[in-house]
Predicted model as a PDB file, atoms N, CA, C, CB and O in Angstrom, pLDDT in the B-factor column:
MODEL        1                                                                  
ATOM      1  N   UNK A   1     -50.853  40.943  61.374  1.00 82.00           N  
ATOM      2  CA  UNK A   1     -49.437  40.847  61.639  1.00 82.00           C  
ATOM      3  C   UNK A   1     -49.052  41.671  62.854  1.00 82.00           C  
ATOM      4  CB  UNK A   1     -48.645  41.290  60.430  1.00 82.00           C  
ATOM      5  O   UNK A   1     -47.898  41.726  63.281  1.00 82.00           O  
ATOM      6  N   UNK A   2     -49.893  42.189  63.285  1.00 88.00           N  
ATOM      7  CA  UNK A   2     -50.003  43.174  64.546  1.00 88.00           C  
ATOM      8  C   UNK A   2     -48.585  44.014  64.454  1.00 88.00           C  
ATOM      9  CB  UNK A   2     -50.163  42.244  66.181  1.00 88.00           C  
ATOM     10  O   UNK A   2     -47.904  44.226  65.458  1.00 88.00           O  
ATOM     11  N   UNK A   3     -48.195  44.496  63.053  1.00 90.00           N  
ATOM     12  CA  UNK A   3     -46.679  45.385  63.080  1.00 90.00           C  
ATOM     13  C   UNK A   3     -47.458  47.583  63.223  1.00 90.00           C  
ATOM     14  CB  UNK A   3     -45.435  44.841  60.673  1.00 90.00           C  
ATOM     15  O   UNK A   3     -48.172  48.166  62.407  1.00 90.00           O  
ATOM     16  N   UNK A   4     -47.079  47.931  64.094  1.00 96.00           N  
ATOM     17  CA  UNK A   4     -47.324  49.665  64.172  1.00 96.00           C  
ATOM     18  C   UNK A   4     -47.156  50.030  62.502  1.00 96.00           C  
ATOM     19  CB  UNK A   4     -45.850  50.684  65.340  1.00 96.00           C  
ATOM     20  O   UNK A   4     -46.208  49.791  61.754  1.00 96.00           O  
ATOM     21  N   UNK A   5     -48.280  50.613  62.266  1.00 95.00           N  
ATOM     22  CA  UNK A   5     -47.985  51.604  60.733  1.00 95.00           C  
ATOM     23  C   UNK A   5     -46.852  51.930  60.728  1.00 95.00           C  
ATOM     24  CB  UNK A   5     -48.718  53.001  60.464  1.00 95.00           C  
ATOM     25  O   UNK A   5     -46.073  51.362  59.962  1.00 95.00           O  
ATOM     26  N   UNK A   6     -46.362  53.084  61.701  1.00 95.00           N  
ATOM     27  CA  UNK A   6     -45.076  53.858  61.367  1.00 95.00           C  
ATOM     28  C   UNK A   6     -43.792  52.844  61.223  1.00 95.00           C  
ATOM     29  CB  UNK A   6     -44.777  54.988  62.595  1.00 95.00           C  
ATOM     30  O   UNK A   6     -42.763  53.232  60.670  1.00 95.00           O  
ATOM     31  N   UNK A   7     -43.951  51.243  61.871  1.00 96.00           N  
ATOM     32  CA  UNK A   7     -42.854  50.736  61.378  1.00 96.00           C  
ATOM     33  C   UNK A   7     -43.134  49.476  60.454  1.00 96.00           C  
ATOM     34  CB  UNK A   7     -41.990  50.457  62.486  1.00 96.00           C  
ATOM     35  O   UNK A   7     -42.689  48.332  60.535  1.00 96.00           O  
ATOM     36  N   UNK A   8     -44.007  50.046  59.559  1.00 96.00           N  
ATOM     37  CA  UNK A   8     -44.866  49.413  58.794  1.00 96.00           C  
ATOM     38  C   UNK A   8     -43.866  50.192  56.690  1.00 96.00           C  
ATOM     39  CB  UNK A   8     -47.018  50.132  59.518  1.00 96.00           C  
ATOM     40  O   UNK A   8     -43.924  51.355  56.290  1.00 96.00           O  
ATOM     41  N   UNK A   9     -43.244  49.139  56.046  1.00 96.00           N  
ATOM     42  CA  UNK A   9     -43.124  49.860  54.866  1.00 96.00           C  
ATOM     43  C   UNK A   9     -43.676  48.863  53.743  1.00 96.00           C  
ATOM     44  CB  UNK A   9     -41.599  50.351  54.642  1.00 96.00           C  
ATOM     45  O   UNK A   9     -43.466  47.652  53.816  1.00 96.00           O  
ATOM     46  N   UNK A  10     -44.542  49.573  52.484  1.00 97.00           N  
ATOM     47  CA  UNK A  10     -45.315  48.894  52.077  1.00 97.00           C  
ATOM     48  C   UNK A  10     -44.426  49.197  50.349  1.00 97.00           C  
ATOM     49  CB  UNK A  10     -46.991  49.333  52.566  1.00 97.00           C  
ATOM     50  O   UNK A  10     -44.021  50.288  49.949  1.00 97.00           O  
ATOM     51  N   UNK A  11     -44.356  48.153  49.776  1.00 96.00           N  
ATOM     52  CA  UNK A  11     -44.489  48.629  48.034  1.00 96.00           C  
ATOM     53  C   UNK A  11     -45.299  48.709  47.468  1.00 96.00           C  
ATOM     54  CB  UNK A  11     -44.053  48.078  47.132  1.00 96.00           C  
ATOM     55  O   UNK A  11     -46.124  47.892  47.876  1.00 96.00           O  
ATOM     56  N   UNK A  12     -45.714  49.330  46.544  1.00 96.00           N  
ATOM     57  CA  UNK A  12     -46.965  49.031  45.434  1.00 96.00           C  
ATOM     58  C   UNK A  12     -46.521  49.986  44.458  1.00 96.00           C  
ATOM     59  CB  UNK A  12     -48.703  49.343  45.951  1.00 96.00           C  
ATOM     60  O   UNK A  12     -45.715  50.917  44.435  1.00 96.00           O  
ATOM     61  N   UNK A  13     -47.426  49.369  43.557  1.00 95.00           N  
ATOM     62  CA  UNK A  13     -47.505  49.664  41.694  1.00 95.00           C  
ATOM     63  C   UNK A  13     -48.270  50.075  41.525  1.00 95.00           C  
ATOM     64  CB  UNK A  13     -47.553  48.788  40.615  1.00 95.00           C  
ATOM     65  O   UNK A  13     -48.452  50.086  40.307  1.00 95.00           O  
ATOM     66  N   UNK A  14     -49.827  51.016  42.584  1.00 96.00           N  
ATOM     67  CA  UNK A  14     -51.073  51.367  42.490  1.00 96.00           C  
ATOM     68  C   UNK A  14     -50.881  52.519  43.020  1.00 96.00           C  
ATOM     69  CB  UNK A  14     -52.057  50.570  43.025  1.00 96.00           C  
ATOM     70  O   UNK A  14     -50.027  52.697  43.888  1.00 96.00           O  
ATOM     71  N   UNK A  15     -51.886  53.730  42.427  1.00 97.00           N  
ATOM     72  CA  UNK A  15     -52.276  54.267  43.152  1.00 97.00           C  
ATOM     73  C   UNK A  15     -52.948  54.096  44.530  1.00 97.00           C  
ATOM     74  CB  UNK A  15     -52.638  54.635  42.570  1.00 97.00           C  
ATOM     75  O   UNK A  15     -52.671  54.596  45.620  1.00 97.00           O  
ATOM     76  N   UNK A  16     -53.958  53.201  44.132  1.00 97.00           N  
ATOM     77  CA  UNK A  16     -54.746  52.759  45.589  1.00 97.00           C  
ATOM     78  C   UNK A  16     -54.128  52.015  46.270  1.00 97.00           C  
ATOM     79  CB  UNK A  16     -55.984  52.074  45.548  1.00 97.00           C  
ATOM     80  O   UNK A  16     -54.565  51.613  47.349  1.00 97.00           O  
ATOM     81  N   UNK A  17     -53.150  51.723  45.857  1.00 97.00           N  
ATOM     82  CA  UNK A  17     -52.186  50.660  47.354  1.00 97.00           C  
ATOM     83  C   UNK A  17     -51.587  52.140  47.858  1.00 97.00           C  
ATOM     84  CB  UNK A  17     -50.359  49.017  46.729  1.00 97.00           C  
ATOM     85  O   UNK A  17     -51.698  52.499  49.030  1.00 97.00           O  
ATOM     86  N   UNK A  18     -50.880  53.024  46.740  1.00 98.00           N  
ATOM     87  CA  UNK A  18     -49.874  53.788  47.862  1.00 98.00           C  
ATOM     88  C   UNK A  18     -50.796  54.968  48.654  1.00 98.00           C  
ATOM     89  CB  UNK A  18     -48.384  54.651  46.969  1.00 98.00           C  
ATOM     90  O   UNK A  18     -50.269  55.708  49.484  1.00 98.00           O  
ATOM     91  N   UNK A  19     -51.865  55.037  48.394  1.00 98.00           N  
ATOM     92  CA  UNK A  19     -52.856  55.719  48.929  1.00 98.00           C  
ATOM     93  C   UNK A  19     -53.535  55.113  50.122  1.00 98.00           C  
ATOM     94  CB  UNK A  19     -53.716  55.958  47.967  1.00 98.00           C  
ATOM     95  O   UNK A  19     -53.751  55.712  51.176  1.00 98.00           O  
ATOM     96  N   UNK A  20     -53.855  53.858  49.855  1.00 98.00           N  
ATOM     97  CA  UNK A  20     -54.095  53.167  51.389  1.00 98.00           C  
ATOM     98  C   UNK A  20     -53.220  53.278  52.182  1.00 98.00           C  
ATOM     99  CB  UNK A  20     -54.287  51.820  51.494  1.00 98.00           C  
ATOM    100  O   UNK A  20     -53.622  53.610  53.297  1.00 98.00           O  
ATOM    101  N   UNK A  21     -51.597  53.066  52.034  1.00 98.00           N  
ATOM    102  CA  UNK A  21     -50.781  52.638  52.460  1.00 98.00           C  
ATOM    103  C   UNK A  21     -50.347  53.847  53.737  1.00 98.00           C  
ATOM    104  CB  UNK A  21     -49.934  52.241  51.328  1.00 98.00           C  
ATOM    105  O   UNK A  21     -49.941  53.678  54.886  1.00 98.00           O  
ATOM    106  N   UNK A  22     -50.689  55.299  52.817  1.00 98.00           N  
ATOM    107  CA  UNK A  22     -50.551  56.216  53.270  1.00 98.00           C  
ATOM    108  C   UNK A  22     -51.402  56.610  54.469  1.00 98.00           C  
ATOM    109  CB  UNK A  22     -50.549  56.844  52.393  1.00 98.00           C  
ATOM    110  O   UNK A  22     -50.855  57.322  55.311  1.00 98.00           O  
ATOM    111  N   UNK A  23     -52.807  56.205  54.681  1.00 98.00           N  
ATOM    112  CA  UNK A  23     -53.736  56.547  55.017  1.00 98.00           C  
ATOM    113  C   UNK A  23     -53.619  55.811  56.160  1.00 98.00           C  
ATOM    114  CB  UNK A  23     -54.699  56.497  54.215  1.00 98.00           C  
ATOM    115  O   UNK A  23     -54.206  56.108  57.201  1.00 98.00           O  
ATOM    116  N   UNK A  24     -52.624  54.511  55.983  1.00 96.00           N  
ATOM    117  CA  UNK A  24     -52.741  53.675  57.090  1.00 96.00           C  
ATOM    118  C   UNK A  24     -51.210  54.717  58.345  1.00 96.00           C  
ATOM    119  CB  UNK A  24     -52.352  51.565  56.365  1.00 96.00           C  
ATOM    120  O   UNK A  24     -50.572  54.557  59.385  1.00 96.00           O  
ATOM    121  N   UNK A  25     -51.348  55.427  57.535  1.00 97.00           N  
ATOM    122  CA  UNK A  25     -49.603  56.058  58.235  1.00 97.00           C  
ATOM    123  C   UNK A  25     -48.616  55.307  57.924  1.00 97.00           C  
ATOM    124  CB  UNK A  25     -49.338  56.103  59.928  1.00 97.00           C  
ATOM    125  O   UNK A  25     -47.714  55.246  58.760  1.00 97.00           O  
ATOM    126  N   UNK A  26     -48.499  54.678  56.923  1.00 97.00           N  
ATOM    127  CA  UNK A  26     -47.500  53.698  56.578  1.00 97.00           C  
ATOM    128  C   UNK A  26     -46.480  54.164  55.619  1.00 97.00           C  
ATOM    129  CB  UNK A  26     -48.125  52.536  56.046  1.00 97.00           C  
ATOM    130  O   UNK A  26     -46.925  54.977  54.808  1.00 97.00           O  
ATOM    131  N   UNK A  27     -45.156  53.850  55.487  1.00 98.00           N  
ATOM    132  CA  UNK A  27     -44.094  54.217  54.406  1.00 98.00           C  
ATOM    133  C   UNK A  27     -44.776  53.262  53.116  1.00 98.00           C  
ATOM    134  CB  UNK A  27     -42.245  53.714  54.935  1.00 98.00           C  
ATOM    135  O   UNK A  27     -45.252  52.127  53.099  1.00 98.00           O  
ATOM    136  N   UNK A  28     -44.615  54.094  52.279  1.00 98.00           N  
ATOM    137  CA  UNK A  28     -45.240  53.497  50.554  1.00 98.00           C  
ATOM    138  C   UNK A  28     -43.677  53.855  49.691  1.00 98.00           C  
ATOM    139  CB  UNK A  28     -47.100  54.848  49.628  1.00 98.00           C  
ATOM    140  O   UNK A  28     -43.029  54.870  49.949  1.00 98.00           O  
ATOM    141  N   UNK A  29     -43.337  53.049  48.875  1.00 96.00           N  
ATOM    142  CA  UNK A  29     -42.281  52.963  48.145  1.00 96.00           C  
ATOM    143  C   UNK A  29     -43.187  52.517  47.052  1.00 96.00           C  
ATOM    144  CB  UNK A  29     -41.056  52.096  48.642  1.00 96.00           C  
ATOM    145  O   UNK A  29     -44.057  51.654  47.171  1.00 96.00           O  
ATOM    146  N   UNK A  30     -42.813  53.385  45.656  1.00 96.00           N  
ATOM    147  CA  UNK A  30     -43.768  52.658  44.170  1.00 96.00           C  
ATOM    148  C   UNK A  30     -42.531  52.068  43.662  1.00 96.00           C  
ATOM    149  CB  UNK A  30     -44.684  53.919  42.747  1.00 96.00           C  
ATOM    150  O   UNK A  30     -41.310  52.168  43.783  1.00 96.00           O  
ATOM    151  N   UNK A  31     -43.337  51.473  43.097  1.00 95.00           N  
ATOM    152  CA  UNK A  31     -42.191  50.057  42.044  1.00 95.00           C  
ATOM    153  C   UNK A  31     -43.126  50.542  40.621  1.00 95.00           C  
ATOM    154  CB  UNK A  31     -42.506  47.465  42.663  1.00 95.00           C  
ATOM    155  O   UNK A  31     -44.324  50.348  40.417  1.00 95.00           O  
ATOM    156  N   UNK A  32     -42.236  51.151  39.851  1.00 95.00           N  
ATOM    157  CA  UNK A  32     -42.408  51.400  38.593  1.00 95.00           C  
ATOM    158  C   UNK A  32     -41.858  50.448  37.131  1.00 95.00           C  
ATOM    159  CB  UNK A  32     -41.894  52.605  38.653  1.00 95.00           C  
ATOM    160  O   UNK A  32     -41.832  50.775  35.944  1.00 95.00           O  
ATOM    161  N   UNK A  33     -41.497  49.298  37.753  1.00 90.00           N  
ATOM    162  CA  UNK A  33     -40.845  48.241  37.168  1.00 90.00           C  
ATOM    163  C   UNK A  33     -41.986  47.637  36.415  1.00 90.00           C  
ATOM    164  CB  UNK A  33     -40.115  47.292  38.175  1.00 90.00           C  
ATOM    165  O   UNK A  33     -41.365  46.963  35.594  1.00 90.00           O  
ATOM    166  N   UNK A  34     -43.130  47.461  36.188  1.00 86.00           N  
ATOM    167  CA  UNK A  34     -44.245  46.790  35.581  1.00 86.00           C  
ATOM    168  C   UNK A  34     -44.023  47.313  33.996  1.00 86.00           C  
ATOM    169  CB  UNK A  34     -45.804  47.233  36.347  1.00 86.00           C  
ATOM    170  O   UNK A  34     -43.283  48.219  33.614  1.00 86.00           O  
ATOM    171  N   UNK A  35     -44.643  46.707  33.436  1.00 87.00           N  
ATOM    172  CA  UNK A  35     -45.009  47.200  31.758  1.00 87.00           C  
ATOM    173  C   UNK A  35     -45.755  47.707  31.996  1.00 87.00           C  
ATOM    174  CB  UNK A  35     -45.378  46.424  30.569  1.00 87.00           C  
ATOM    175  O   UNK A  35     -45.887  48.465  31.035  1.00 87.00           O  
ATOM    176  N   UNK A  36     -46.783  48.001  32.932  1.00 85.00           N  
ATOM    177  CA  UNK A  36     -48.277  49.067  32.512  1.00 85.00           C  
ATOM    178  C   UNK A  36     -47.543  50.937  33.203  1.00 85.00           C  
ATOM    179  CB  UNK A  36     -50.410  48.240  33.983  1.00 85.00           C  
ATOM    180  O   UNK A  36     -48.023  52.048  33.429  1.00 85.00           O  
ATOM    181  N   UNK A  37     -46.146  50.256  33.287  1.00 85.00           N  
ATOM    182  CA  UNK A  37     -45.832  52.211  33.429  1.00 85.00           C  
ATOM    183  C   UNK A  37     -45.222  52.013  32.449  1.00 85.00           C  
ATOM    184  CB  UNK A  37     -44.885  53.199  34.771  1.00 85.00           C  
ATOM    185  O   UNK A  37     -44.134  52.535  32.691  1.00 85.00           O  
ATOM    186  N   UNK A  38     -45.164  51.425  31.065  1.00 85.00           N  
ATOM    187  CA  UNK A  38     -43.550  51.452  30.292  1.00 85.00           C  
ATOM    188  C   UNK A  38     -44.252  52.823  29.848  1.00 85.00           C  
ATOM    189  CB  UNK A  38     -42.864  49.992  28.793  1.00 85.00           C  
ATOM    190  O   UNK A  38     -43.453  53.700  30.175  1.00 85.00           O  
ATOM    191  N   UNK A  39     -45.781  53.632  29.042  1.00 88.00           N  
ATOM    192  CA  UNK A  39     -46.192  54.028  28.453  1.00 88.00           C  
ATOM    193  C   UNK A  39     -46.558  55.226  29.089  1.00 88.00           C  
ATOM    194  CB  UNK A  39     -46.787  53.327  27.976  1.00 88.00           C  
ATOM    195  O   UNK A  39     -47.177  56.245  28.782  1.00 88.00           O  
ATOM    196  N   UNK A  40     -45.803  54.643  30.370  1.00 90.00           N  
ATOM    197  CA  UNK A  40     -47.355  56.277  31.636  1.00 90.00           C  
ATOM    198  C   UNK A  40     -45.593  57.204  32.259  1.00 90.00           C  
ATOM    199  CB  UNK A  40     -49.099  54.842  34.533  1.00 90.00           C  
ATOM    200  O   UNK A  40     -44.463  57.137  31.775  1.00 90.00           O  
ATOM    201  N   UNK A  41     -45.971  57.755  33.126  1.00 93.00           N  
ATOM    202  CA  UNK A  41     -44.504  58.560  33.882  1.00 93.00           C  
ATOM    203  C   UNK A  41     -45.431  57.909  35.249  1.00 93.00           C  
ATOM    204  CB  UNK A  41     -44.097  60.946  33.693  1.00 93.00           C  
ATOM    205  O   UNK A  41     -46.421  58.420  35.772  1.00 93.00           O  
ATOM    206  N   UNK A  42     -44.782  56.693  35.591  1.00 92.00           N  
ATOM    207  CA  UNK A  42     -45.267  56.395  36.808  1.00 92.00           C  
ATOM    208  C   UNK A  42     -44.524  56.585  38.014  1.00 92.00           C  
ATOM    209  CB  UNK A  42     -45.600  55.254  36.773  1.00 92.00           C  
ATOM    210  O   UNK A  42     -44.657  55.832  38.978  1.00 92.00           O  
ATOM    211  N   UNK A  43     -43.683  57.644  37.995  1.00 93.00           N  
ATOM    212  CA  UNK A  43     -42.561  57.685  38.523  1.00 93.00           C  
ATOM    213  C   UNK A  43     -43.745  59.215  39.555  1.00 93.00           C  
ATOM    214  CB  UNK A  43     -40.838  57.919  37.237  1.00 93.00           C  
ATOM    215  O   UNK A  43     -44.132  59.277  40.721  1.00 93.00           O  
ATOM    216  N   UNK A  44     -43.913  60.113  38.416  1.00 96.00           N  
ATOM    217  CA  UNK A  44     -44.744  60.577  38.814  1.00 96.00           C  
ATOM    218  C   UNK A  44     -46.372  60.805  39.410  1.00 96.00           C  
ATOM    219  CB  UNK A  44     -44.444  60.807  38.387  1.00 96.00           C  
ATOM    220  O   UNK A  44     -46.997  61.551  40.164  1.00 96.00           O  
ATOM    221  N   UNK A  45     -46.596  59.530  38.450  1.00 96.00           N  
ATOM    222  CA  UNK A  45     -48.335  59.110  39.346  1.00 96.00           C  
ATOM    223  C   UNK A  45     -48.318  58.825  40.474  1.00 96.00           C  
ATOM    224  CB  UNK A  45     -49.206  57.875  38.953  1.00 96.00           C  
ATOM    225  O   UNK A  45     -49.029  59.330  41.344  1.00 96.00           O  
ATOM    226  N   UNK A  46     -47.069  57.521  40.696  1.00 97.00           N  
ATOM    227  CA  UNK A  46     -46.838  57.332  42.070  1.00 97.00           C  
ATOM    228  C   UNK A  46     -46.572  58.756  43.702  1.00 97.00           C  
ATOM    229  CB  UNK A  46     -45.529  56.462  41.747  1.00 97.00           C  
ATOM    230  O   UNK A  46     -47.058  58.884  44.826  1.00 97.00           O  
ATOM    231  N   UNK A  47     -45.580  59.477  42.885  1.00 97.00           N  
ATOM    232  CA  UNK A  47     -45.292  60.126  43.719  1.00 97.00           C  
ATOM    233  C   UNK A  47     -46.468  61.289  44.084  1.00 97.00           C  
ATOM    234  CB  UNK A  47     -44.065  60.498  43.356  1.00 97.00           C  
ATOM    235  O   UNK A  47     -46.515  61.914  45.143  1.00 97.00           O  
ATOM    236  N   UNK A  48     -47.184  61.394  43.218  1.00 97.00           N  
ATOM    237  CA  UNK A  48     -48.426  62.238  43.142  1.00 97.00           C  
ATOM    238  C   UNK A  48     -49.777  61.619  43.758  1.00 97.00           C  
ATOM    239  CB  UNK A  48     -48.677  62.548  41.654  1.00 97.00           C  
ATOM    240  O   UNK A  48     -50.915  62.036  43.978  1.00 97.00           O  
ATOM    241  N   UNK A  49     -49.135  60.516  43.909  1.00 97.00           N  
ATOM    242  CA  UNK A  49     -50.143  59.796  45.213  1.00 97.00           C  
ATOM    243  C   UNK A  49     -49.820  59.702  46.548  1.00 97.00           C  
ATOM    244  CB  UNK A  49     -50.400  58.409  45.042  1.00 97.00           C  
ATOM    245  O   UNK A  49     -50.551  59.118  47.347  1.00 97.00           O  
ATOM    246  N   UNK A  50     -48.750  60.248  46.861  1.00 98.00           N  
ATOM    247  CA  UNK A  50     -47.762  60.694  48.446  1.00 98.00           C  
ATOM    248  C   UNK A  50     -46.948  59.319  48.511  1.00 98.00           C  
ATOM    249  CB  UNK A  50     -48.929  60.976  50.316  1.00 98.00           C  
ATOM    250  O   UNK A  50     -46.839  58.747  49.596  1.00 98.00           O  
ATOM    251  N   UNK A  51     -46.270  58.690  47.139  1.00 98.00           N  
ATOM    252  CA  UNK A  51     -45.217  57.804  47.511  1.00 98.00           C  
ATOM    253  C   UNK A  51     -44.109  58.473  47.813  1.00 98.00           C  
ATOM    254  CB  UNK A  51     -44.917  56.883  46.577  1.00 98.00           C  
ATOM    255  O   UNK A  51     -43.536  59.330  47.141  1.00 98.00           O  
ATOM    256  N   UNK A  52     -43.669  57.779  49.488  1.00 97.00           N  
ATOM    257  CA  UNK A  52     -42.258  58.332  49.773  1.00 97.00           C  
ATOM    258  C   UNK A  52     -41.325  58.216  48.892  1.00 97.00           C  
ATOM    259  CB  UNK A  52     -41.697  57.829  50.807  1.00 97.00           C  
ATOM    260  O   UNK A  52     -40.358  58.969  49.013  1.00 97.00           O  
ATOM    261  N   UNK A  53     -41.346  57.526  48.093  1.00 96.00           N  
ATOM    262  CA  UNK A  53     -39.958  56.751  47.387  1.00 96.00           C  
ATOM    263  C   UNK A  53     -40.533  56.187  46.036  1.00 96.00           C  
ATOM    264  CB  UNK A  53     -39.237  55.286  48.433  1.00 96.00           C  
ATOM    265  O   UNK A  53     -41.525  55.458  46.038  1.00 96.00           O  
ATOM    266  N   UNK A  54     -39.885  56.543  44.892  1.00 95.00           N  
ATOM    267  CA  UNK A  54     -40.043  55.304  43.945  1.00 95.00           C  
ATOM    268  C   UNK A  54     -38.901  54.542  42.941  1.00 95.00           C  
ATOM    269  CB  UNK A  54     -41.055  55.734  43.055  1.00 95.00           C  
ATOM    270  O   UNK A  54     -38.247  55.081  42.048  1.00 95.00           O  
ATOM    271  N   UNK A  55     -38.873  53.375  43.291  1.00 94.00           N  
ATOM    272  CA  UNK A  55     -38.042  52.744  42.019  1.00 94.00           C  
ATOM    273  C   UNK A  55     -38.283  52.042  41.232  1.00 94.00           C  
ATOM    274  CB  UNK A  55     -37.210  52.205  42.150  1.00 94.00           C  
ATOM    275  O   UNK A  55     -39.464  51.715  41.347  1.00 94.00           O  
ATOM    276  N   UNK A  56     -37.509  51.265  39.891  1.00 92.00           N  
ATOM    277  CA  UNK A  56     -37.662  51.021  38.678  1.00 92.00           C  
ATOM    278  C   UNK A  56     -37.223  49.556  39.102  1.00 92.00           C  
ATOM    279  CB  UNK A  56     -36.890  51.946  37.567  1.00 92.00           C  
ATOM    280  O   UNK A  56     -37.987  48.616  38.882  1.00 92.00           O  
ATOM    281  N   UNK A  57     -36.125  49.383  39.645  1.00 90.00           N  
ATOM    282  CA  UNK A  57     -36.098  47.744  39.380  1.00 90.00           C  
ATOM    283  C   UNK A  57     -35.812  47.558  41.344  1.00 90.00           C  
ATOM    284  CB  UNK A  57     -34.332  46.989  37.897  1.00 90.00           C  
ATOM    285  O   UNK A  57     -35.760  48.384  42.256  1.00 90.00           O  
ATOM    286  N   UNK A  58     -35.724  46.507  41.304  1.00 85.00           N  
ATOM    287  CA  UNK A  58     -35.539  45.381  42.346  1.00 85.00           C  
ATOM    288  C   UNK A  58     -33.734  45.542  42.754  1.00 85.00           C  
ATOM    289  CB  UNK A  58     -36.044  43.603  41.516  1.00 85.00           C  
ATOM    290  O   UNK A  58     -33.049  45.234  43.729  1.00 85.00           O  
ATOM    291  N   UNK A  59     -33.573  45.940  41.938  1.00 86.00           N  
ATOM    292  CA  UNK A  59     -31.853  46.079  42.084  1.00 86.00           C  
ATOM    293  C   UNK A  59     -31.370  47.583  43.000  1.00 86.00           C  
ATOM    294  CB  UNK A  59     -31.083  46.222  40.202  1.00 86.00           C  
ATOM    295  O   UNK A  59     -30.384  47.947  43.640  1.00 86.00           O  
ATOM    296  N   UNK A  60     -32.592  48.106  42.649  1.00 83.00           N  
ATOM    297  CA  UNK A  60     -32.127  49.515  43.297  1.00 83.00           C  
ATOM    298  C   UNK A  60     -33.056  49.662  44.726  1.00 83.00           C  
ATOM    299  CB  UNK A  60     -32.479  50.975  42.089  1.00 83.00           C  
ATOM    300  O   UNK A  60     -32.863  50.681  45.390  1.00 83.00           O  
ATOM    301  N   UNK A  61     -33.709  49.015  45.043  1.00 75.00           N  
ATOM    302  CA  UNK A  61     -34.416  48.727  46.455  1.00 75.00           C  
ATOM    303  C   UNK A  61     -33.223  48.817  47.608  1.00 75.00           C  
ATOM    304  CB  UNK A  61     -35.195  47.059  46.470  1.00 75.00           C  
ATOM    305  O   UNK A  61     -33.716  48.678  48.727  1.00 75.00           O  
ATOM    306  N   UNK A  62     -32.204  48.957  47.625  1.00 77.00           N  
ATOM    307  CA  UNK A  62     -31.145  49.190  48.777  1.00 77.00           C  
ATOM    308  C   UNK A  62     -30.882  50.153  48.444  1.00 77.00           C  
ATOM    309  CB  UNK A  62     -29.993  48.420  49.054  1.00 77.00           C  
ATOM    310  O   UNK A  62     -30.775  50.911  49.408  1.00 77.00           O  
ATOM    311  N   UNK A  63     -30.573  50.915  46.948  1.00 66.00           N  
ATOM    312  CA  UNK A  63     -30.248  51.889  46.915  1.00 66.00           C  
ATOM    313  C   UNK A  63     -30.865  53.499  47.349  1.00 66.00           C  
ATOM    314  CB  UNK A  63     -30.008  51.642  46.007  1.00 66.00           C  
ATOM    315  O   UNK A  63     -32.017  53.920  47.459  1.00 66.00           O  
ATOM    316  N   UNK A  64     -29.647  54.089  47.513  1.00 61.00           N  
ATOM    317  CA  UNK A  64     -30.301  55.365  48.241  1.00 61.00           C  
ATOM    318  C   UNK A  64     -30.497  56.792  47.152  1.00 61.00           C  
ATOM    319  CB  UNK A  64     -29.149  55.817  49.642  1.00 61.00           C  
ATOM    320  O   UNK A  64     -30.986  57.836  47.583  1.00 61.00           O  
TER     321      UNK A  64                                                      
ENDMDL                                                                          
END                                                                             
């Protein structure tokens, strides 16, 4: 897609996405909206993987 990392923003629900994502110099936002976080604090796995940002639904993706 030939887009620069830094103006590059990625979502994921993985550790290893927001860890690549990172690695690529890229903005990582986690989406904790899945059922496989209903049971985990993925709010925190994510962010403990250097997600800039994380949210729960699709509704709050504009929100600040």
């Amino acid at each position: 897609m030939q887009a620069k990392p830094c103006n590059t923003l990625v979502i994921e629900d993985s550790v290893s996405g927001v860890t690549a994502a990172k690695a690529a110099g890229m903005t990582a936002w986690g989406f904790v909206g899945g059922s496989h976080y209903q049971s985990r604090d993925g709010k925190a796995i994510l962010l403990g993987a250097g997600a800039d940002r994380v949210f729960e639904r699709m509704a709050d993706f504009l929100a600040e």
